[in-house]
C-alpha positions as CSV (number, residue, x, y, z in Angstrom):
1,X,-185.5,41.1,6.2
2,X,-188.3,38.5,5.4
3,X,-186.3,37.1,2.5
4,X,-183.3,37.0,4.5
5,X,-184.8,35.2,7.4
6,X,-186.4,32.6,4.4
7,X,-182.7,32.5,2.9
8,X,-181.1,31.3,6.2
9,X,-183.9,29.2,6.7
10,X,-182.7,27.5,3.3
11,X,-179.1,27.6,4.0
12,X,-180.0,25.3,7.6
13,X,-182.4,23.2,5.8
14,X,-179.6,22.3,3.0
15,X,-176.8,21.7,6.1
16,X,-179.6,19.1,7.7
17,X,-180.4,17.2,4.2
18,X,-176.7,17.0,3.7
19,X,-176.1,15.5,7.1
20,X,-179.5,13.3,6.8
21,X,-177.9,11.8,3.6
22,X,-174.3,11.6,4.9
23,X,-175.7,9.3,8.2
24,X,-177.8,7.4,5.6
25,X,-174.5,6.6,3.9
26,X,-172.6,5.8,6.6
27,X,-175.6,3.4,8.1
28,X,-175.8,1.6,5.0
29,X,-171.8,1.4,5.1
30,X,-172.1,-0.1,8.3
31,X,-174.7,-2.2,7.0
32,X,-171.8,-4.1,5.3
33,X,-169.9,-5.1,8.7
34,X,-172.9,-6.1,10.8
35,X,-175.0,-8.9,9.3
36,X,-175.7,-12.7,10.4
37,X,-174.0,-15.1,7.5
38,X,-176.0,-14.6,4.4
39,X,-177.6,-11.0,4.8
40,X,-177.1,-7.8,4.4
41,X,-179.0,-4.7,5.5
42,X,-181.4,-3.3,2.7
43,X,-180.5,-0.5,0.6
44,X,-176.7,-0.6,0.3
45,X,-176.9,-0.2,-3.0
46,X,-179.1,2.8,-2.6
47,X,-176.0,5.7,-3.6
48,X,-174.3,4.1,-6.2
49,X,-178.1,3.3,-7.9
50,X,-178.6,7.0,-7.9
51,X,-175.5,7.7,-9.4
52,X,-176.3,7.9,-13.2
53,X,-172.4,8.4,-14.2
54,X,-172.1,4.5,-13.1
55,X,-174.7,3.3,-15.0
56,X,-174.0,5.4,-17.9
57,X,-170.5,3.8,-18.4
58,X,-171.8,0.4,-17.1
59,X,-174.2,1.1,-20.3
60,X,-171.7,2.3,-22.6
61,X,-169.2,-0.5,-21.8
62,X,-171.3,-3.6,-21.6
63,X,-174.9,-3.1,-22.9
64,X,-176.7,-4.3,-20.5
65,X,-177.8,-2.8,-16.6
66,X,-178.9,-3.9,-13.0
67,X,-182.2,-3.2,-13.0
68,X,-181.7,-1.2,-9.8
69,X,-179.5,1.5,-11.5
70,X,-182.5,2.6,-13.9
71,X,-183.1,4.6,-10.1
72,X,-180.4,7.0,-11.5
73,X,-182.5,8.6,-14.3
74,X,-184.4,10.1,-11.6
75,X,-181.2,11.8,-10.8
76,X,-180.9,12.9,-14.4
77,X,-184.3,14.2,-14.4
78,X,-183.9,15.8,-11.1
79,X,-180.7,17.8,-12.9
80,X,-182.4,18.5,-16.2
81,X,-184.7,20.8,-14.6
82,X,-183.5,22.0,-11.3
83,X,-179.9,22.1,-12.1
84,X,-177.0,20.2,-9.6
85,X,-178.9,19.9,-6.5
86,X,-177.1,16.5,-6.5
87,X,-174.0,17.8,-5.9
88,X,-175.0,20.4,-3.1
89,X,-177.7,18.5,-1.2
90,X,-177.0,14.7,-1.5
91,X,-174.0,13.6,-2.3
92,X,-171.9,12.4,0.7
93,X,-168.7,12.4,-0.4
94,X,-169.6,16.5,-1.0
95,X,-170.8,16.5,2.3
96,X,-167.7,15.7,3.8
97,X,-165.5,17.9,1.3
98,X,-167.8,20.9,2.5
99,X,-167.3,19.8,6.0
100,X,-163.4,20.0,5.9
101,X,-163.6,23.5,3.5
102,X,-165.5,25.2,6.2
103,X,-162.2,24.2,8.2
104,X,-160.5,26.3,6.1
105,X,-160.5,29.4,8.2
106,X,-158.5,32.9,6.1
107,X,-160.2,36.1,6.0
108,X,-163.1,37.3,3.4
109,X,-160.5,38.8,1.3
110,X,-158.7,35.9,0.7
111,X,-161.6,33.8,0.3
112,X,-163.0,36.2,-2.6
113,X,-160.4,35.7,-4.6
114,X,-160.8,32.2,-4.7
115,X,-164.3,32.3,-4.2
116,X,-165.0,32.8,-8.0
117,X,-165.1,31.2,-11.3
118,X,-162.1,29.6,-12.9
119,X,-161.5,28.3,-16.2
120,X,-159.6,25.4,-14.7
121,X,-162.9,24.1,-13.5
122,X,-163.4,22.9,-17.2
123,X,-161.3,20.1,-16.5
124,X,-164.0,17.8,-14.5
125,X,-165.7,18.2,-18.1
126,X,-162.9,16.6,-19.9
127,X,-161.9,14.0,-17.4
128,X,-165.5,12.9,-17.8
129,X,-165.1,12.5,-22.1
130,X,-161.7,10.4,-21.0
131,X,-163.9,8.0,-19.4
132,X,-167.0,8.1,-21.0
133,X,-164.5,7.9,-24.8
134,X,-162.9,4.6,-22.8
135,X,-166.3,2.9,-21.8
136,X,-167.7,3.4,-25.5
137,X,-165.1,0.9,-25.9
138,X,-165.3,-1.2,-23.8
139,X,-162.9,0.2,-21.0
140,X,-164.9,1.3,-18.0
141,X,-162.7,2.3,-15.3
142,X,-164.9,5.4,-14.1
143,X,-164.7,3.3,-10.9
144,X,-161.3,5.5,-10.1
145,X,-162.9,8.8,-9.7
146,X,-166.4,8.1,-9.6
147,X,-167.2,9.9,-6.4
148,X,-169.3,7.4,-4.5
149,X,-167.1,4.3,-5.6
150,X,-164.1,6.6,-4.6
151,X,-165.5,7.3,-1.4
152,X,-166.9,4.3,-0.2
153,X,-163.5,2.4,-1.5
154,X,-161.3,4.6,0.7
155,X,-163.8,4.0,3.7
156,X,-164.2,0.8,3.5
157,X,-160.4,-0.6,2.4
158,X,-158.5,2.3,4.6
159,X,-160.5,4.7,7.1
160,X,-162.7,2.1,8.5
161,X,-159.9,-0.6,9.1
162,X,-157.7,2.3,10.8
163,X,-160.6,3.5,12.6
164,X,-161.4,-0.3,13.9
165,X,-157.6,-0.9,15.0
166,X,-157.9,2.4,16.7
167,X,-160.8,2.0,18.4
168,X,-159.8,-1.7,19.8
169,X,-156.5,-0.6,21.1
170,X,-157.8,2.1,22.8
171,X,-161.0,1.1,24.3
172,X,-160.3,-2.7,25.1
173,X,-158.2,-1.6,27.4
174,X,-159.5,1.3,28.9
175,X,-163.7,0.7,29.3
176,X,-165.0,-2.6,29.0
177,X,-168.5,-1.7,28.9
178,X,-168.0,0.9,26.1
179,X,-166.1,-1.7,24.5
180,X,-168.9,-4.1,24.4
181,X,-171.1,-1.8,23.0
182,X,-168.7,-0.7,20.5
183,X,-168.0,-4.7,19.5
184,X,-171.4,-5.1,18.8
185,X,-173.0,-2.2,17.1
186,X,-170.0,-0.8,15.1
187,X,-166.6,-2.9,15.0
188,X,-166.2,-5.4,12.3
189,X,-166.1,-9.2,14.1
190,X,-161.9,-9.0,13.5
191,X,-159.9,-6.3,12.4
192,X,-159.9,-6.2,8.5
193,X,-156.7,-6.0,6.5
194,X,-156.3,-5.2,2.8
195,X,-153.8,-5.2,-0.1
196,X,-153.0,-2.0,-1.3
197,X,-154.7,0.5,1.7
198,X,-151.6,2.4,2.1
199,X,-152.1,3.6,-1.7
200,X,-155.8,4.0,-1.5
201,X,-155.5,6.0,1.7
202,X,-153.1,8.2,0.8
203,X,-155.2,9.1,-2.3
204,X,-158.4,9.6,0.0
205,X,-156.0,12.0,2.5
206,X,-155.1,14.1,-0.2
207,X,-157.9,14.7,-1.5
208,X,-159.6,16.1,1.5
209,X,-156.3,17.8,1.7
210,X,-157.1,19.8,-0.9
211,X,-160.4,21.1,0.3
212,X,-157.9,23.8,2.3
213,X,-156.2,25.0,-0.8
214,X,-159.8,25.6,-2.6
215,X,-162.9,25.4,-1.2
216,X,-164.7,21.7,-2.9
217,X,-161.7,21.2,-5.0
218,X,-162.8,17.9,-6.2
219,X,-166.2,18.9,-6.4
220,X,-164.6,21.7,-8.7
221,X,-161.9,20.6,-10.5
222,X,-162.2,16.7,-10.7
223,X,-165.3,15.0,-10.1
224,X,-166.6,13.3,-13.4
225,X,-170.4,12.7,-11.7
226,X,-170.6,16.4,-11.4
227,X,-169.2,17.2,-14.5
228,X,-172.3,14.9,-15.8
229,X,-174.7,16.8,-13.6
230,X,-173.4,20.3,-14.7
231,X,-173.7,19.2,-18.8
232,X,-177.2,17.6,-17.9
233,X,-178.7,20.7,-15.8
234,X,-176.9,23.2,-17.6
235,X,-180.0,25.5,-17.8
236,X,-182.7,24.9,-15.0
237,X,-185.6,26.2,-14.4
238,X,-184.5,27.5,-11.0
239,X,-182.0,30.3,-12.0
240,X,-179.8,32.6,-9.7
241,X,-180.2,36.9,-10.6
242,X,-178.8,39.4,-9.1
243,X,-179.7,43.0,-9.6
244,X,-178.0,45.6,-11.1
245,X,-179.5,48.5,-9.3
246,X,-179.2,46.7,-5.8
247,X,-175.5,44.8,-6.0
248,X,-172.8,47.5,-5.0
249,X,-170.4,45.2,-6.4
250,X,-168.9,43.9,-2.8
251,X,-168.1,40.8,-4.4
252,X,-169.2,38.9,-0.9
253,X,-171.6,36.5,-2.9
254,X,-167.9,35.1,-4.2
255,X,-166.2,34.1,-0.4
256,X,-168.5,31.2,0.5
257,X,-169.8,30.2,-3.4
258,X,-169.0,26.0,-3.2
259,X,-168.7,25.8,-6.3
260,X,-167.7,28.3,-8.3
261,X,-170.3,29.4,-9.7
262,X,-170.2,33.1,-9.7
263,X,-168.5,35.2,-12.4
264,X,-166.1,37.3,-10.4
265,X,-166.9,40.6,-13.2
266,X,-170.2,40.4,-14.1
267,X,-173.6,39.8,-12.6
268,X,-173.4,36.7,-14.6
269,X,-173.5,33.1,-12.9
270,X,-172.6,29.2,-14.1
271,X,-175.3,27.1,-13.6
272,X,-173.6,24.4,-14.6
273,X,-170.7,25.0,-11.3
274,X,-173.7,25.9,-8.4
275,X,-174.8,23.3,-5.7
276,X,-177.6,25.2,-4.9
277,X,-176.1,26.2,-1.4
278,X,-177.5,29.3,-1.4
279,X,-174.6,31.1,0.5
280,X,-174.2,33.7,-2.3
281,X,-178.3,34.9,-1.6
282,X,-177.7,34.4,2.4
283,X,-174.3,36.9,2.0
284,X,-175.2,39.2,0.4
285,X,-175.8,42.6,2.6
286,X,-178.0,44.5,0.3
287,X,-180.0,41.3,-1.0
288,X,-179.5,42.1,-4.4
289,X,-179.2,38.1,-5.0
290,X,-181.9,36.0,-5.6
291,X,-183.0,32.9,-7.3
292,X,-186.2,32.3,-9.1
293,X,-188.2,30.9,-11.4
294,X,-187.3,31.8,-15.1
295,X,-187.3,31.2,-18.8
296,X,-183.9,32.2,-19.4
297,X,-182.9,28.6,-19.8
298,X,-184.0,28.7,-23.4
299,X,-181.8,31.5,-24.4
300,X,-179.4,31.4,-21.3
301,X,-176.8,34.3,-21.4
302,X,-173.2,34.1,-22.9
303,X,-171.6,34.6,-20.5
304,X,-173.8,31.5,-18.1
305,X,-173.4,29.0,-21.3
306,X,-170.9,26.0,-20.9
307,X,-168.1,26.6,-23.5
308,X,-166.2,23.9,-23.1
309,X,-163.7,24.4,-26.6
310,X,-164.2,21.5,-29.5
311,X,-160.6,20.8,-29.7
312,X,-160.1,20.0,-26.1
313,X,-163.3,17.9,-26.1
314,X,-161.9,15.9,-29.4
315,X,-158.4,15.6,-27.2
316,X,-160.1,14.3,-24.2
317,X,-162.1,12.3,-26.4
318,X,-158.3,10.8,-28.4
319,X,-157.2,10.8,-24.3
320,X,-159.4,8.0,-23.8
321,X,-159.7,6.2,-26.9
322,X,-155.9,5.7,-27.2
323,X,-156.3,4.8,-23.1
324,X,-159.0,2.2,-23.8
325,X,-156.5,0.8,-26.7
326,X,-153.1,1.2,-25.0
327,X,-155.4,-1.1,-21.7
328,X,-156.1,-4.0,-24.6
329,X,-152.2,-4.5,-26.0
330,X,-151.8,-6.3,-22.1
331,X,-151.3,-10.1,-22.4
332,X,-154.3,-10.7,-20.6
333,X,-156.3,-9.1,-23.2
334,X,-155.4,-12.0,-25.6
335,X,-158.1,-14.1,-24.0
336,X,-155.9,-16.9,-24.1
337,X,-153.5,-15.9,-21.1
338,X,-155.0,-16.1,-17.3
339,X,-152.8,-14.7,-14.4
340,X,-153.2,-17.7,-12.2
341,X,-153.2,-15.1,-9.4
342,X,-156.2,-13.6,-10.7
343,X,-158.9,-15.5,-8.6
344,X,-162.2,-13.2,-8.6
345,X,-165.0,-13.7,-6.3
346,X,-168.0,-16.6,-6.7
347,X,-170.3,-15.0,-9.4
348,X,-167.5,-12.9,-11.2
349,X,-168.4,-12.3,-15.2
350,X,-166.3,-13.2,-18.0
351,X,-163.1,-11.1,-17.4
352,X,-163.7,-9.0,-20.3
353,X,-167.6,-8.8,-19.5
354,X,-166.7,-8.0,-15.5
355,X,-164.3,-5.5,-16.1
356,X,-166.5,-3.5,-18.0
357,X,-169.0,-3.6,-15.5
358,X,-167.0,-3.5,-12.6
359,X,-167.0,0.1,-10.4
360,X,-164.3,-0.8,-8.2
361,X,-166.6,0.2,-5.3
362,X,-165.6,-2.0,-2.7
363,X,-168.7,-3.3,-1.7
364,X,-168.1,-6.4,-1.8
365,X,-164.7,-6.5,-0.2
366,X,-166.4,-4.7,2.8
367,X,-169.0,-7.2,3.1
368,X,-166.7,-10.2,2.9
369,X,-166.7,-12.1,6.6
370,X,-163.5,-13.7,6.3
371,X,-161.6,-10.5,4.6
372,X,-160.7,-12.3,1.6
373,X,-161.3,-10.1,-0.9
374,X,-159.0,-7.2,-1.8
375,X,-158.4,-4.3,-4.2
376,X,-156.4,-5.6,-7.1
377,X,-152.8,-4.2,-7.8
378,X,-151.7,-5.5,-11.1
379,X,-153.1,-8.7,-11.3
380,X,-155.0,-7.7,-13.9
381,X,-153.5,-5.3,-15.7
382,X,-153.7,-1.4,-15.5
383,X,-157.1,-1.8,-16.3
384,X,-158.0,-3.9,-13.3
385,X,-156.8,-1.7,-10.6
386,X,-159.0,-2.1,-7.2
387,X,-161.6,-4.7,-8.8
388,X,-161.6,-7.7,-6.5
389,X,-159.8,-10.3,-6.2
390,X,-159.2,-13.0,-3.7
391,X,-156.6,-13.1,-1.8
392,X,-156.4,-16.7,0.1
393,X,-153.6,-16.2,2.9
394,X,-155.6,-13.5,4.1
395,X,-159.1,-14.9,4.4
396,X,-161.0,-17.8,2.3
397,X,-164.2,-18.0,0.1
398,X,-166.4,-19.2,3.4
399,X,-168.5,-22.4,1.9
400,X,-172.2,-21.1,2.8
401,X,-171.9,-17.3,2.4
402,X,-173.3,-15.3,-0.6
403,X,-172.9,-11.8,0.3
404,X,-170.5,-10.6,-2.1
405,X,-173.4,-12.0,-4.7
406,X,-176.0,-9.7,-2.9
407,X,-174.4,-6.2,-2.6
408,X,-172.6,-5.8,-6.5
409,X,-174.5,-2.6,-7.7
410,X,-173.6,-3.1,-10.9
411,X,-174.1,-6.8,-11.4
412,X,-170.3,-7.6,-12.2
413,X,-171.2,-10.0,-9.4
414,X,-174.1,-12.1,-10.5
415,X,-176.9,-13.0,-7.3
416,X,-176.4,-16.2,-6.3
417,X,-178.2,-18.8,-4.4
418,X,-176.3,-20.9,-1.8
419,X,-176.7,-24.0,-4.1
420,X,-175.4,-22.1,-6.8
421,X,-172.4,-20.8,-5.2
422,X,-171.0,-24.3,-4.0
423,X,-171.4,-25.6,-7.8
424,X,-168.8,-22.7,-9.2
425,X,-165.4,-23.0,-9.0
426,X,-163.1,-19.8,-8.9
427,X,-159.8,-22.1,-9.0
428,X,-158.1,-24.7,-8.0
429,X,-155.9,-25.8,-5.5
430,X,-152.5,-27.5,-6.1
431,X,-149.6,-28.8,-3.6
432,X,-146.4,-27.7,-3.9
433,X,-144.4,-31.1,-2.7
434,X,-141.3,-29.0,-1.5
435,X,-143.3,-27.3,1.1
436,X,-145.8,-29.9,1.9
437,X,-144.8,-31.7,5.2
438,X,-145.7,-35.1,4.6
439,X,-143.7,-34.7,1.0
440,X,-140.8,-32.4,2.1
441,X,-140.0,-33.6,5.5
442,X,-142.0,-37.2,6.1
443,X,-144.1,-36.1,8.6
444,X,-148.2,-36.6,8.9
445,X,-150.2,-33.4,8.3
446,X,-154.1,-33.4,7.4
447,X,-154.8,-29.9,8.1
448,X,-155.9,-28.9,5.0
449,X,-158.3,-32.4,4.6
450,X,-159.9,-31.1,7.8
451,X,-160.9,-28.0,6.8
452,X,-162.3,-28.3,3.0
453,X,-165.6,-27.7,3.0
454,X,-166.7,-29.6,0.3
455,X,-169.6,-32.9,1.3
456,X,-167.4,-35.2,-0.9
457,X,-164.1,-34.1,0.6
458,X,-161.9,-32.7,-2.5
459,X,-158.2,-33.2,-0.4
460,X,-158.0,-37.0,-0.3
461,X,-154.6,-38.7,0.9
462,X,-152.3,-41.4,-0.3
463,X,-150.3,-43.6,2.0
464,X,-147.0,-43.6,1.2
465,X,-143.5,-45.0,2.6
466,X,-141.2,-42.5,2.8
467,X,-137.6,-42.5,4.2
468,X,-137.2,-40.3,7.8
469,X,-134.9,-37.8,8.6
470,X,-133.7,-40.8,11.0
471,X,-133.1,-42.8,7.6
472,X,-135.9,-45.4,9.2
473,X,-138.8,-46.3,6.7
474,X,-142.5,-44.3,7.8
475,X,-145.7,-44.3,6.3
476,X,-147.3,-40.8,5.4
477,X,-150.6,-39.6,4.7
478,X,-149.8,-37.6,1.5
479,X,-152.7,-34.8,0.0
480,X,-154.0,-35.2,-3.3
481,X,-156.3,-32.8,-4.8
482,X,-159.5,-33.8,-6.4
483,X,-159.8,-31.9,-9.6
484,X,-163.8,-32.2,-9.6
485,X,-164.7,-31.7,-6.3
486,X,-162.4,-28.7,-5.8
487,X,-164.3,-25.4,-6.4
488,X,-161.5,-23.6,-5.2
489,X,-162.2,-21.7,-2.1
490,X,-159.2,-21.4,-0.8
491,X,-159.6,-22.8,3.1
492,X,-157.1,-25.3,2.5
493,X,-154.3,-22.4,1.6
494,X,-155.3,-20.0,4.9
495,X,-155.2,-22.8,7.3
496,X,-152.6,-24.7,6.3
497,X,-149.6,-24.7,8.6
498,X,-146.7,-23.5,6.5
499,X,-147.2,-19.9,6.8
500,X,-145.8,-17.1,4.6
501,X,-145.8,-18.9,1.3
502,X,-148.2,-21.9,2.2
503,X,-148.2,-25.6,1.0
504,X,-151.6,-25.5,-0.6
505,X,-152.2,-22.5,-3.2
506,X,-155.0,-22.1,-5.1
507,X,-154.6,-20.7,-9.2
508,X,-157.3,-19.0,-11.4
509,X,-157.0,-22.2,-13.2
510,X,-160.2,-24.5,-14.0
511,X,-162.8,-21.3,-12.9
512,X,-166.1,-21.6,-14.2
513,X,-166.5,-18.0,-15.2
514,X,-163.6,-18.3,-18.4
515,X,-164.2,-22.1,-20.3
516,X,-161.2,-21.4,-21.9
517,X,-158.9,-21.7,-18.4
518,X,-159.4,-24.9,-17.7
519,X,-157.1,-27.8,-17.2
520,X,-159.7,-30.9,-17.3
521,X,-160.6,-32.3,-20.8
């Protein structure tokens, strides 16, 4: 009875250090709404340092790390000898899948039968050598499936914004005073819309969804970070044993097992599948479950041992290798061609050099004040998907802000000062005369002149005499762009009057990050 009593003490200390870490994670996510111009709460880095998946492929890909990610070989030590308490005690997005399994409902019997082991739970395992093949190479796109970047991506570019409209419509009209409250300490300053949500929620919906067909079924079946975790901590100190004199066989350590860990005919376990939950120990009626301190982790059992099958490794491994090549045939990849679309934030690397460091995280899309950066479609090629790009008729690189520069994790953004950030130009702006007023219809607009941010301004106008629409001879104030002053930030496009498909765009062309795209001599 005393061990039971310490095994339920276990089970409610795990539920309140997955809860402690989930709020942590959702305060740092709000971090990235609330701030005065130019800072950001500390620590919003914090899960995507401990996550040593990202900085292994940020390793593999470009050679080089954020000093802050050298946080995540704790995690790796952690595993190595304690096994993938990670997975079962910190991890947020595992959090939340456990939150919406225990939703699940169904009777023991059905959950025993799905409770157990399954050999379909090697695939995690070879997603991973797809990823970690294609980052050797120079193609790091773990950012799709690594669980924190997944997570905090479909938070910030599709819950969060939903959640935001939601809670405006419903409350600005019905209390005021928990309105107020609610416009200062949790709604974002205007309601943030992104390129490509519907997609990236959709993917976030159904796989929650899927947490009531199997119990953690990304945690299972999918997630690359745990599939990391399980390799690394494949025989921990910490080891589970049940007892062959004691167990009656009841099978009831199998219902509530999050990951999968039992073997469903033998008193065997994975090491590499458990979370450390400790349901199996608190379920079972005759105690015959326990974990403990052993040396069986130098000669773990056969049965326990991670077979994972050398031709499927080698496939996985040919998966992402032909990936990784089948990425560099796009025309982008020549170095020579730039999608004048393709306008990254201030600070952006090299293209080559960024996309390999890149995590598609979202982080900085959250943080941006004027919602001008978004998930990429195609822009960049397959490879590109949801890295950031700017997207001016939605919102604008604001002149004195740095705050993308401050919250990269990986460093694909470089830190910038304010001084630094004015002197880089992620494009140019051009005028297309057929849409521009005073070239298209003879009429005096100086909108965009107003608003560029620049000291020397970098719209500058021409008088002109023009013919009216009356046939009578006017004088116009016709834009010109300043090729020197320009840096690019794309005010001129999202305030200028002709909406839809504006006067004023701004191309990739002339950005200081590629030399090579430039169109002054």
């Amino acid at each position: 009875m005393a061990r039971r009593t310490r095994t339920t003490t276990l089970v409610w200390l795990r539920r309140a250090v997955q809860t402690a870490f989930l709020l942590l994670f959702l305060y740092l996510f709000l971090e990235t709404v609330y701030h005065p111009i130019n800072r950001v709460g500390g620590g919003v880095k914090l899960f995507f340092q401990l996550d040593p998946l990202v900085m292994l492929t940020d390793w593999l890909a470009s050679h080089a790390l954020a000093a802050g990610m050298l946080l995540s070989v704790a995690t790796l030590g952690v595993t190595f000898l304690f096994g993938r308490w990670f997975c079962g005690w910190i991890c947020p997005f595992g959090t939340v899948h456990q939150l919406f399994s225990s939703l699940r409902g169904g009777s023991v019997k059905a959950r025993l039968g799905t409770g157990g082991y399954g050999r379909w739970q090697k695939a995690k395992y070879y997603v991973l050598v797809v990823f970690l093949a294609g980052a050797l190479l120079g193609v790091n796109v773990v950012g799709w499936l690594d669980p924190i970047s997944f997570f905090f991506r479909g938070m910030a570019v599709a819950v969060f914004p939903a959640v935001n409209g939601a809670t405006v419509s419903i409350f600005s009209a019905t209390s005021e005073p928990v309105y107020e409250f609610l416009r200062r300490h949790f709604l974002a300053v205007q309601q943030p819309h992104y390129f490509g949500n519907v997609l990236i929620g959709a993917l976030f919906g159904v796989v929650i969804a899927l947490n009531f067909y199997r119990a953690r079924f990304w945690c299972r079946y999918i997630c690359p970070l745990g599939a990391l975790l399980g390799i690394v901590g494949k025989n921990p100190l910490v080891r589970l044993h049940k007892s062959p004199d004691a167990c009656d066989n009841c099978r009831l350590c199998l219902a509530d097992c999050q990951g999968g860990a039992n073997l469903p005919d033998t008193l065997e376990w994975k090491p590499a599948e458990c979370f450390y939950c400790f349901n199996c120990q608190s379920d079972c009626p005759s105690q015959a479950v326990a974990f403990s301190w052993g040396t069986s982790f130098l000669n773990p059992p056969k049965d326990s041992r991670l077979d994972l099958g050398r031709r499927q490794l080698l496939a996985s491994g040919a998966a992402g290798v032909g990936a990784a090549f089948l990425f560099r045939t796009h025309p982008l990849a020549r170095k020579r061609s730039y999608n004048p679309e393709l306008v990254r934030p201030p600070g952006a690397l090299g293209e080559e050099e960024f996309l390999g460091k890149c995590i598609r995280c979202g982080e900085c899309m959250k943080v941006c004040p004027t919602n001008g950066i978004h998930p990429a479609a195609l822009e960049a090629g397959l490879e590109g998907m949801w890295s950031p790009v700017m997207k001016m008729t939605i919102g604008y690189c604001e002149y004195e802000c740095t705050l993308c520069t401050e919250v990269c994790p990986t460093g694909a953004i470089r830190p910038l000062t304010v001084a630094e950030k004015q002197k880089i130009k992620i494009g140019l702006a051009y005028i297309d005369r057929n849409r521009c007023l005073p070239y298209a219809s003879a009429r005096t607009c100086i909108v965009c002149e107003e608003h560029c941010p620049t000291p020397k301004k970098a719209i500058w106008f021409e008088e002109a005499q023009v013919t009216a629409d009356t046939g009578e001879k006017v004088t116009v104030k016709q834009p010109r762009v300043n090729l020197e002053l320009c840096i690019g930030c794309g005010i001129c496009t999202n305030k200028c009057v002709i909406k839809g498909q504006p006067a004023i765009l701004v191309s990739s062309v002339g950005e200081s990050r590629n030399p090579d795209n430039g169109v002054l001599l």
